[in-house]
BAVO-985828 format. One record per atom (N, C-alpha, C): x, y, z. Coordinates in steps of 0.2 Angstrom, whole numbers, padded with zeros to 4 digits, always signed. Each point is the difference from the previous one (the first is absolute). Layout:
% residues N
XYZ;...
This chain:
% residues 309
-0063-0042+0043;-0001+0006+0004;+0004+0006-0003;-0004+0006+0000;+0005+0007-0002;+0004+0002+0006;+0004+0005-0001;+0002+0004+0004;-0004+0002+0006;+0002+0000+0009;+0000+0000+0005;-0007-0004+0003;+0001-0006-0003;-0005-0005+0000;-0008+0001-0001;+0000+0003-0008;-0007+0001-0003;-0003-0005-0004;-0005+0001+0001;-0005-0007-0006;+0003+0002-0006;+0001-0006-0004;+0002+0002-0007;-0005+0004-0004;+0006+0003-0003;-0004+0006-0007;-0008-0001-0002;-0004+0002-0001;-0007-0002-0003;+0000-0003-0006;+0005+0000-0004;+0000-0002-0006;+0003-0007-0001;+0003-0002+0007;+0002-0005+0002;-0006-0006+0005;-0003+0002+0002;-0006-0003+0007;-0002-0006-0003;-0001+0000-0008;-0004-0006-0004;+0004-0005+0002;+0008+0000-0001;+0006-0005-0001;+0000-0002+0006;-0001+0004+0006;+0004-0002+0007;-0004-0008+0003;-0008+0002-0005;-0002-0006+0003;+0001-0007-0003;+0003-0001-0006;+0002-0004-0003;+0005-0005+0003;-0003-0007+0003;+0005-0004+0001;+0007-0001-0004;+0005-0002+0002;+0006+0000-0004;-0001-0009-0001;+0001-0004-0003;+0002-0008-0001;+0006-0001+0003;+0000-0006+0004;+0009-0002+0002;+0000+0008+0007;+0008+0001+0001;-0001+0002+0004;-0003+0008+0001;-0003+0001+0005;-0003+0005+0001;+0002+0007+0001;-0002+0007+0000;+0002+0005+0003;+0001-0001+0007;+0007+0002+0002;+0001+0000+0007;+0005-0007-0001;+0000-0005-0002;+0004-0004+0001;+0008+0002-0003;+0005-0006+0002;+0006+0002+0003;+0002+0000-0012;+0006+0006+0002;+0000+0002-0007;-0006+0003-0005;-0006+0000+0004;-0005+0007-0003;-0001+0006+0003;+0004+0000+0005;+0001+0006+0003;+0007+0004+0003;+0002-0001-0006;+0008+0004+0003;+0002+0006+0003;+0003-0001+0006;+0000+0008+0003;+0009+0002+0001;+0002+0004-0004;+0007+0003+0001;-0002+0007+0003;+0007+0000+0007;+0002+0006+0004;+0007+0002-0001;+0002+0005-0002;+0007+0003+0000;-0002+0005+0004;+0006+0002+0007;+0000+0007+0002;+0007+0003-0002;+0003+0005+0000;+0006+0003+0000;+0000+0004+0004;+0008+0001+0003;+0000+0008+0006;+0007+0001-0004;+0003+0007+0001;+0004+0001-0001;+0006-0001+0007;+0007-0002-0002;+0003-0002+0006;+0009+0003-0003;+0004-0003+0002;+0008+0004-0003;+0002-0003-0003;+0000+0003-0005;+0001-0003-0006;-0003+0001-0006;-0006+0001+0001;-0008+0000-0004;-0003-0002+0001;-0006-0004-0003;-0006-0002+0000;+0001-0008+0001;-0003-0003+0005;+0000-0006+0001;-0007-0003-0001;-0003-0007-0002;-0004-0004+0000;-0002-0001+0007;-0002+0000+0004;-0001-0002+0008;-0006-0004-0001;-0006-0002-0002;-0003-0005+0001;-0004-0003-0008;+0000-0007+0000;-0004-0001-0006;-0003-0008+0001;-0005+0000-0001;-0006-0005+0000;-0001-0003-0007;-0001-0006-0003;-0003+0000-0006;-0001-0006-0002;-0006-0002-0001;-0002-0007-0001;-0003+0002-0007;-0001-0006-0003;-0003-0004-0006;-0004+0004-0002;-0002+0003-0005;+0006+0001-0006;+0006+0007-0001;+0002+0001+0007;+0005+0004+0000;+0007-0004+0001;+0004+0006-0002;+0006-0004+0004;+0006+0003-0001;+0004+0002+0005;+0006+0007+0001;+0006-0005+0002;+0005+0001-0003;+0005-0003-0002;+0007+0005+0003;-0003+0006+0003;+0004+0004+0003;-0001+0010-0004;+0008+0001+0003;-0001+0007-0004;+0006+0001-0006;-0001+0003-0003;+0002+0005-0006;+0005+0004+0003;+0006+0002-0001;+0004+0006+0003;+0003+0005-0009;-0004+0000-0004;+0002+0004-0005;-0002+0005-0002;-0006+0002+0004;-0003+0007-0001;+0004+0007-0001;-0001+0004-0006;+0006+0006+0001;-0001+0005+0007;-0004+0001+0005;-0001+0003+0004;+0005-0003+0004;+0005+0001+0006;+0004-0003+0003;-0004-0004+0009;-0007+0003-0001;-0002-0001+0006;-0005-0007+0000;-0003-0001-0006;-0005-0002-0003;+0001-0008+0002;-0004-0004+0000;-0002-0008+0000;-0006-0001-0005;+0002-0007-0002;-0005-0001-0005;-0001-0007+0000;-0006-0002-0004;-0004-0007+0002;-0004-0002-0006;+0003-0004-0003;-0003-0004-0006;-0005-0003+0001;-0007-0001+0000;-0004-0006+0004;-0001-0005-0007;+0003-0006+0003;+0000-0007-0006;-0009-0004+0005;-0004-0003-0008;-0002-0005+0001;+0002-0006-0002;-0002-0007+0003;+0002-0006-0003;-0007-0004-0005;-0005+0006+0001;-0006-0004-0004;+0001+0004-0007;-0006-0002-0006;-0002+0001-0006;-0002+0007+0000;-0004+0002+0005;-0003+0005+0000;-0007+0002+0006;-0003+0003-0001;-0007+0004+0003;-0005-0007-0002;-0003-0004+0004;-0005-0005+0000;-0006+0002+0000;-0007+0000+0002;-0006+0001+0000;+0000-0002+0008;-0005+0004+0003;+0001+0000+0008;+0009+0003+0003;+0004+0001-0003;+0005+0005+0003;-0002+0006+0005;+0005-0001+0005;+0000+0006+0003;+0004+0002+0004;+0004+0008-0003;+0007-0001+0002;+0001+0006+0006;+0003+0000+0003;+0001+0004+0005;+0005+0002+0002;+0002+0008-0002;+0006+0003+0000;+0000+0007+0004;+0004-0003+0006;+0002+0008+0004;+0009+0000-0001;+0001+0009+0000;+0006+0001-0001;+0001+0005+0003;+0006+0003+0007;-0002+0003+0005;+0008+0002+0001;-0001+0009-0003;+0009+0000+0003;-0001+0008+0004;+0006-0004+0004;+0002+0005+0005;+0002+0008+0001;+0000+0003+0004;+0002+0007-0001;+0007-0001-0004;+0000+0004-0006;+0008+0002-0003;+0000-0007-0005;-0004-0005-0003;+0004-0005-0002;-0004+0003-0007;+0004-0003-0002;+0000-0001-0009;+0001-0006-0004;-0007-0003-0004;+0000-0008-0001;-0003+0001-0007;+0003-0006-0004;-0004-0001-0007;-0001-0008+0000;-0008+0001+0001;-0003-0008-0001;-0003+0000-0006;+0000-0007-0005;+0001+0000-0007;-0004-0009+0002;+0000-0002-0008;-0001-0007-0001;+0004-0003-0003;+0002-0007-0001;+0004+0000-0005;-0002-0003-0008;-0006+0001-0001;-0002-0002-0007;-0008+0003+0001;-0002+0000-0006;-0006+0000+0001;-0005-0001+0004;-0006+0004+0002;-0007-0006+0001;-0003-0003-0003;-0001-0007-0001;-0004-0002-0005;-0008-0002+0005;-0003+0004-0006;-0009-0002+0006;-0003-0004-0006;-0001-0008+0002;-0002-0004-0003;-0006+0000-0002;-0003-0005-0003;-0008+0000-0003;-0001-0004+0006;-0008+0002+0000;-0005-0002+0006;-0006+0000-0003;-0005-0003+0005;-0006-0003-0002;-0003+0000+0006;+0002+0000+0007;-0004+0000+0007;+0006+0006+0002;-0007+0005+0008;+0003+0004+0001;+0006+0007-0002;+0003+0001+0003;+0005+0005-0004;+0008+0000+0006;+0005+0004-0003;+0006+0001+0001;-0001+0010+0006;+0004-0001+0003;+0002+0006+0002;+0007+0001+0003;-0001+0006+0001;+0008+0002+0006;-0002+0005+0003;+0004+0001+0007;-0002+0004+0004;+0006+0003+0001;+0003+0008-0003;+0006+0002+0003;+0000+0006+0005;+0004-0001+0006;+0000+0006+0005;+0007+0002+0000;+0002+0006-0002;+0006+0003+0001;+0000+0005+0005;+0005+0000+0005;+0000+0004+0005;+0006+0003-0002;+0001+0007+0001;+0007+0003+0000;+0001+0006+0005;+0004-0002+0003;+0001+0006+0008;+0006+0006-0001;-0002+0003+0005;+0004+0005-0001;+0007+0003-0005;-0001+0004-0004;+0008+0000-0005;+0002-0004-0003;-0006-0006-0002;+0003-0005-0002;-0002-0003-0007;+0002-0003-0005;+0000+0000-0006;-0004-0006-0002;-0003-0002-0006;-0001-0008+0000;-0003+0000-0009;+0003-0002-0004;+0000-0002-0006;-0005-0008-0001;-0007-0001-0003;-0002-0004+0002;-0004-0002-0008;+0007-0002-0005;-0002-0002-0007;+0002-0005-0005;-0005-0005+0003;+0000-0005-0003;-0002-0003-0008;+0003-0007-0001;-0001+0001-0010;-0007-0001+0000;-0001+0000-0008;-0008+0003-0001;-0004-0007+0003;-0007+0000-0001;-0004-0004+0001;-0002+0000-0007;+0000-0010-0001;-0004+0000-0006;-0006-0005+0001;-0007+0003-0003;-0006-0003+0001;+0000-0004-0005;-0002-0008+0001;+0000-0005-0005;-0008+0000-0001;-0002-0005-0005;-0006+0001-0002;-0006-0002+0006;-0006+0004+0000;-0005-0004+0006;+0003+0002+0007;+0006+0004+0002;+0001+0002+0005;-0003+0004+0005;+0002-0001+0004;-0009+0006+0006;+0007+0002+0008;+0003+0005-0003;+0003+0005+0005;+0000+0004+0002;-0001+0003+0007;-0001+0004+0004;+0009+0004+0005;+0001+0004+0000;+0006+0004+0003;-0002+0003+0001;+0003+0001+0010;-0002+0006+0003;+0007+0004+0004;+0001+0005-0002;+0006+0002+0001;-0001+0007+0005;+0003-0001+0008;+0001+0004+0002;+0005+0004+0003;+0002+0007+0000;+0007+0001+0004;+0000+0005+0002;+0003+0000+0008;-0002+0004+0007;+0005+0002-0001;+0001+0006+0000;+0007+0007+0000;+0001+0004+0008;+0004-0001+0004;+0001+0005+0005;+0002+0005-0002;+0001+0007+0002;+0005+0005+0002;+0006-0001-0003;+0002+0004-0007;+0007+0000-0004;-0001-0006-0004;-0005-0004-0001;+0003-0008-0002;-0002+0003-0009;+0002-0004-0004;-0001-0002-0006;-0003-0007-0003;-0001-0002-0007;-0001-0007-0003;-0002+0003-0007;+0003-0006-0005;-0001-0002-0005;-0005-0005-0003;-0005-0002+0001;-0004-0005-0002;-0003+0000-0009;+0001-0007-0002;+0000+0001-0007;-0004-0009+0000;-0002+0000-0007;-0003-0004-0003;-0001-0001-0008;+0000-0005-0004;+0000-0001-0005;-0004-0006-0003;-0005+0001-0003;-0006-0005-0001;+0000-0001-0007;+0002-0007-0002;-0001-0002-0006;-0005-0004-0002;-0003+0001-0007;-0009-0005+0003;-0001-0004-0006;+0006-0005+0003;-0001-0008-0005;+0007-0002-0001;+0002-0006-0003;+0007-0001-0004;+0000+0003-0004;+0003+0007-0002;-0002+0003-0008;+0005-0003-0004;+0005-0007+0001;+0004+0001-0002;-0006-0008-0006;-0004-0003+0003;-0004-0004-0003;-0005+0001+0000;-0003+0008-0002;-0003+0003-0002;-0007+0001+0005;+0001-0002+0006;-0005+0000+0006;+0001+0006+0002;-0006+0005-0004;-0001+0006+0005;-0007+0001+0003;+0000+0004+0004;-0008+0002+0003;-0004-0004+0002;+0003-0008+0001;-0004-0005+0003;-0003-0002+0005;+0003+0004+0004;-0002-0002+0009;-0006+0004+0002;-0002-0004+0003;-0007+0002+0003;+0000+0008+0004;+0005+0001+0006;-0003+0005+0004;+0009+0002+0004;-0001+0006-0001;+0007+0000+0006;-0002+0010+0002;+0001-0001+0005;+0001+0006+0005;+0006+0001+0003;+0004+0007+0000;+0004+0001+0006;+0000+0007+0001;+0001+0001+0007;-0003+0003+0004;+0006+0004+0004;-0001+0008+0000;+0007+0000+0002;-0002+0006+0006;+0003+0002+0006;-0002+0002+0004;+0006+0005+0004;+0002+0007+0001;+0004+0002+0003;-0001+0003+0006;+0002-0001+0007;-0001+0004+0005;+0005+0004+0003;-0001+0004+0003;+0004+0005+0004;+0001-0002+0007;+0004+0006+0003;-0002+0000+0009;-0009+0004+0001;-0004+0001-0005;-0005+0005+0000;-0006-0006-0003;+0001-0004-0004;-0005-0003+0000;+0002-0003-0009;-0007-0001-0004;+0003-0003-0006;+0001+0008-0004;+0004-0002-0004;+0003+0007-0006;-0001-0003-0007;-0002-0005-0001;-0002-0001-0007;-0004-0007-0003;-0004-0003-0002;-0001-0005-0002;-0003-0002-0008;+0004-0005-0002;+0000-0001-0007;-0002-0008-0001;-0005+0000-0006;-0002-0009-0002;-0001+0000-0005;+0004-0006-0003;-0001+0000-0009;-0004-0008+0001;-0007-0001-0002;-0005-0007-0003;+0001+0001-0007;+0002-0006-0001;-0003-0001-0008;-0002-0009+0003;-0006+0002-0005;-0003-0008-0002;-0001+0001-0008;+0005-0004-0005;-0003+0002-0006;-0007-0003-0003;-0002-0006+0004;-0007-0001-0003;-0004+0003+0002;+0000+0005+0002;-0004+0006+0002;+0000+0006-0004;+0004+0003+0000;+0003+0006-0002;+0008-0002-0002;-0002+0001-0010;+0009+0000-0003;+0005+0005+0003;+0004-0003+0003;+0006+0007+0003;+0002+0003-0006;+0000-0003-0007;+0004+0002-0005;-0005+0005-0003;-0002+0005+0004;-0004+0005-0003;+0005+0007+0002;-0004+0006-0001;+0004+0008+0000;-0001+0000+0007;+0004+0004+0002;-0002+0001+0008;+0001-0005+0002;+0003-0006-0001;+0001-0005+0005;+0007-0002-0001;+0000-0006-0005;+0007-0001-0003;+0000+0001-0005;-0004+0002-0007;+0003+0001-0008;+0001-0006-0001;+0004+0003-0002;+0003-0007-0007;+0008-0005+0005;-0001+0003+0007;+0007-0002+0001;-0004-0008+0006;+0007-0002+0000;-0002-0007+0004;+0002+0000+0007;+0007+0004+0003;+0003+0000+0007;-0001+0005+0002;-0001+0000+0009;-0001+0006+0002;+0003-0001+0007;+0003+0004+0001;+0004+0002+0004;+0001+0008+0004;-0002-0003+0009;+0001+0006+0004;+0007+0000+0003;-0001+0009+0004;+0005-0002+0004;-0001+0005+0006;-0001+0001+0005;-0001+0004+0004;+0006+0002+0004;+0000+0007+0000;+0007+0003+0003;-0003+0003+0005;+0001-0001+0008;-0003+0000+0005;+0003+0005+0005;+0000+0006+0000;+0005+0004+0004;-0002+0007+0001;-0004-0001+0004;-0003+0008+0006;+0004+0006-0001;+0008-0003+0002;+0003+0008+0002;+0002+0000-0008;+0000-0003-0003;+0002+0003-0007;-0003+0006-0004;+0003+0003-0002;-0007+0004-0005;-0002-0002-0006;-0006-0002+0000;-0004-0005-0004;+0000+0004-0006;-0001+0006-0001;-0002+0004-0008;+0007+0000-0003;+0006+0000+0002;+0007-0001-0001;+0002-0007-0002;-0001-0006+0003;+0002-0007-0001;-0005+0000-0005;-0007+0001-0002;-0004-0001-0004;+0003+0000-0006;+0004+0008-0003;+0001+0000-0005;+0007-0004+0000;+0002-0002+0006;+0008-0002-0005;-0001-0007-0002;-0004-0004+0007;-0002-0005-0003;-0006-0003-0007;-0002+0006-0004;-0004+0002-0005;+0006+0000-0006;+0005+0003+0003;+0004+0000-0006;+0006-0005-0001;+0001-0004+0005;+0002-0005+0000;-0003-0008-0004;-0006+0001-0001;-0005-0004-0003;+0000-0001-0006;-0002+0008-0001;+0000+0000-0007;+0008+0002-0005;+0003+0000+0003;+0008-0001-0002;+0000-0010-0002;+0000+0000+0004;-0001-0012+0000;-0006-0001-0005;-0003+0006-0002;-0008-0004-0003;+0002-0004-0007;+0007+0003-0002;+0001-0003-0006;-0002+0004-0006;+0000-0001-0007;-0005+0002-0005;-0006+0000-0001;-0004+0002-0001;-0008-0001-0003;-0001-0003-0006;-0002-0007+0002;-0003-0006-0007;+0005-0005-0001;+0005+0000+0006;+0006-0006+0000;-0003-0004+0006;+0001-0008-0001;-0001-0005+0004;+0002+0003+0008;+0004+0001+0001;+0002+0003+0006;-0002+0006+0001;-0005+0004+0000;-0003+0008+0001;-0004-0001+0006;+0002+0004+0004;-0007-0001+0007;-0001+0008+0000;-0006+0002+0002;-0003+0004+0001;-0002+0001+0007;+0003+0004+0001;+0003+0001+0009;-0003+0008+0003;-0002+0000+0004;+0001+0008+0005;+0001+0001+0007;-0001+0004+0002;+0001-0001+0010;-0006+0007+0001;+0000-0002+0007;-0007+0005+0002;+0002+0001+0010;-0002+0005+0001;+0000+0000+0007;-0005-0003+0003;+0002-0005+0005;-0008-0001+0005;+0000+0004+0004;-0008-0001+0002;-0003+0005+0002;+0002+0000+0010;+0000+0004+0003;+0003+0002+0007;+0006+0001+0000;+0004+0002-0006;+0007+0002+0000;+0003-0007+0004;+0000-0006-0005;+0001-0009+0004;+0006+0000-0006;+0001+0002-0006;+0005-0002-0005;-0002+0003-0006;-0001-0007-0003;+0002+0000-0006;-0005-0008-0004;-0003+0002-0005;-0004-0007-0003;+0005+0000-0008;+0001-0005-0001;+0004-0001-0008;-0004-0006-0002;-0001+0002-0007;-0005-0007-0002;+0003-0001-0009;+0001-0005+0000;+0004-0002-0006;-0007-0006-0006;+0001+0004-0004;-0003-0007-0005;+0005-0002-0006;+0001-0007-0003;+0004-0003-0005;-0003-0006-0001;+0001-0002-0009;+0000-0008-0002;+0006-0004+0005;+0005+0001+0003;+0004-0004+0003;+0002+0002+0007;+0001-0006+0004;+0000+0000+0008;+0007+0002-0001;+0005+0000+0000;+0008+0002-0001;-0002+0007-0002;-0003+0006-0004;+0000+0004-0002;-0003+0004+0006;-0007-0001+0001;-0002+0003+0005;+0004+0000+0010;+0003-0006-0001;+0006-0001+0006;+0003+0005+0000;+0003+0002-0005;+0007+0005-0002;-0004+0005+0002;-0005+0003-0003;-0003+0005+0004;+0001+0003+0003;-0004-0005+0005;-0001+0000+0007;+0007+0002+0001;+0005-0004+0001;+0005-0001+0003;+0005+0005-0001;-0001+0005-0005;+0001+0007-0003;-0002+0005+0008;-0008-0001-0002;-0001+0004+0004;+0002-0001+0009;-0001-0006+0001;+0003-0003+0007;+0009+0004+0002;+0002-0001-0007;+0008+0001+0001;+0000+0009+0003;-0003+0001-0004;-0002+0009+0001;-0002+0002+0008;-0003-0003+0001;-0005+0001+0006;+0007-0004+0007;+0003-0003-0003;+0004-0004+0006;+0005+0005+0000;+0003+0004-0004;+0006+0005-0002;-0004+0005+0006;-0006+0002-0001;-0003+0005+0004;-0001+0001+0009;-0002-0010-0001;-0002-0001+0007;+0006-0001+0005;+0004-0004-0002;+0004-0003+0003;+0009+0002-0003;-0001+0003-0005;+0008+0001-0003;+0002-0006-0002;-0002-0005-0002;+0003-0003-0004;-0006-0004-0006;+0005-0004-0006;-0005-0002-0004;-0005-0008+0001;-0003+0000-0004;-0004-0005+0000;+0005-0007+0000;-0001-0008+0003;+0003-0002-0004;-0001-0003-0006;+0005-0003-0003;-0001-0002-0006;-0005-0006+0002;-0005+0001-0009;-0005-0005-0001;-0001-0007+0000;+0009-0001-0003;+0001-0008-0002;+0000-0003+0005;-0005-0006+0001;+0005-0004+0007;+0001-0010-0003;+0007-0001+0000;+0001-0004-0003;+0005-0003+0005;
């Protein structure tokens, strides 16, 4: 299912009807659903309720975020990866005043498939003057993969968010790129007034090669980041976040070069940043570039560091 309980994508409807072998869609560990809410309380931001069944799993919080108010949450799995019939289910919901960064702690890996397909459903809520960093490591699409991601996130009055993603398409390190069948993600911002922007990148490469002009070129990662904040002013964070990017992009014609810019969204919602590079670490840094800038602006303090080890 997409976001606020929609039939799947059209590009997906052929898949849904595909039995799974073994166990089913809906059965226990094909449906994982994680809840975090945070409120803020004395002291800062605290964890106040978390949910998480198979293949999620929270192990607690993080207190090393350079903001002094801030809580943070690594979400570990204990499986391989993204299965064929996944379905994952993530709400994240903070309180008036709190400030959270929800992460993963490794990769996604979205396995090969042959019945049905993989998805995620994410809901971010953030209430009044309240912050929420919500950037997790990249996803990478194994060969014959069929993903769907629907990413939503509800902003009160004053609130802010960060949401970012990074999609790598294949092992390139064993030479699997472009292999996967079908991935969509879908990304959705609302206000207290209604929706303020919607953005969705499909690529199916037996359809249509990404690796064309106007799409990806020559590069193989691609990475977003959406900077999500109404009372900001958007033509202002645009260019600094514009110039933060390309400060990180590196050289032009070195393994490590990403070709980066930022853009306003439209309703005066933020800020869009879209990153292309041969290597996920490269276009991360970006991002994380850009991220760092934008957190200096929103909340006065820096991104945190990228390593988690």
């Amino acid at each position: 299912m997409a976001a606020d309980g929609e039939a799947p994508h059209p590009t997906f409807e052929g898949y849904a009807a595909e039995a799974v072998p073994g166990a089913a869609v809906g059965a226990p560990g094909k449906d994982g659903v994680l809840e975090l809410t945070f409120a803020s309380a004395a002291g800062g931001t605290r964890l106040v309720h978390d949910y998480a069944t198979v293949p999620f799993h929270v192990s607690g919080t993080l207190g090393h975020d350079p903001h002094p108010d801030a809580e943070t949450v690594f979400v570990q799995s204990p499986t391989g990866g993204v299965a064929q019939g996944d379905r994952r289910d993530v709400t994240v919901d903070l309180k008036e005043g709190a400030v959270a960064h929800v992460s993963t702690q490794s990769s996604t890996k979205v396995q090969r498939m042959e019945h049905n397909y993989a998805s995620a459903d994410v809901r971010l809520s953030v209430g009044p003057d309240a912050h929420l960093d919500y950037v997790p490591e990249p996803t990478i699409l194994h060969a014959d993969a069929r993903y769907a991601q629907s990413l939503t996130v509800d902003l009160k009055p004053g609130a802010s968010a960060v949401v970012a993603d990074v999609v790598v398409p294949g092992r390139l390190a064993r030479g699997e790129r472009f292999d996967f069948e079908r991935y969509l993600a879908r990304t959705r911002g609302k206000g207290p007034e209604g929706l303020l922007f919607e953005d969705a990148t499909v690529l199916a490469p037996g359809e249509s090669d990404p690796r064309t002009p106007g799409v990806l070129g020559e590069h193989a990662v691609y990475g977003t980041a959406f900077v999500i904040a109404p009372a900001a002013d958007a033509a202002e964070l645009s260019d600094a976040l514009h110039e933060a990017v390309v400060e990180a992009g590196g050289d032009a014609g070195s393994d490590d070069a990403v070709r980066a810019g930022a853009t306003a969204l439209p309703n005066g919602a933020g800020v869009a940043v879209r990153a292309l590079g041969d290597r996920a670490e490269s276009v991360t840094a970006a991002l994380h570039a850009a991220w760092d800038r934008a957190r200096r602006r929103l909340v006065d303090a820096p991104a945190p560091a990228g390593r988690k080890y």
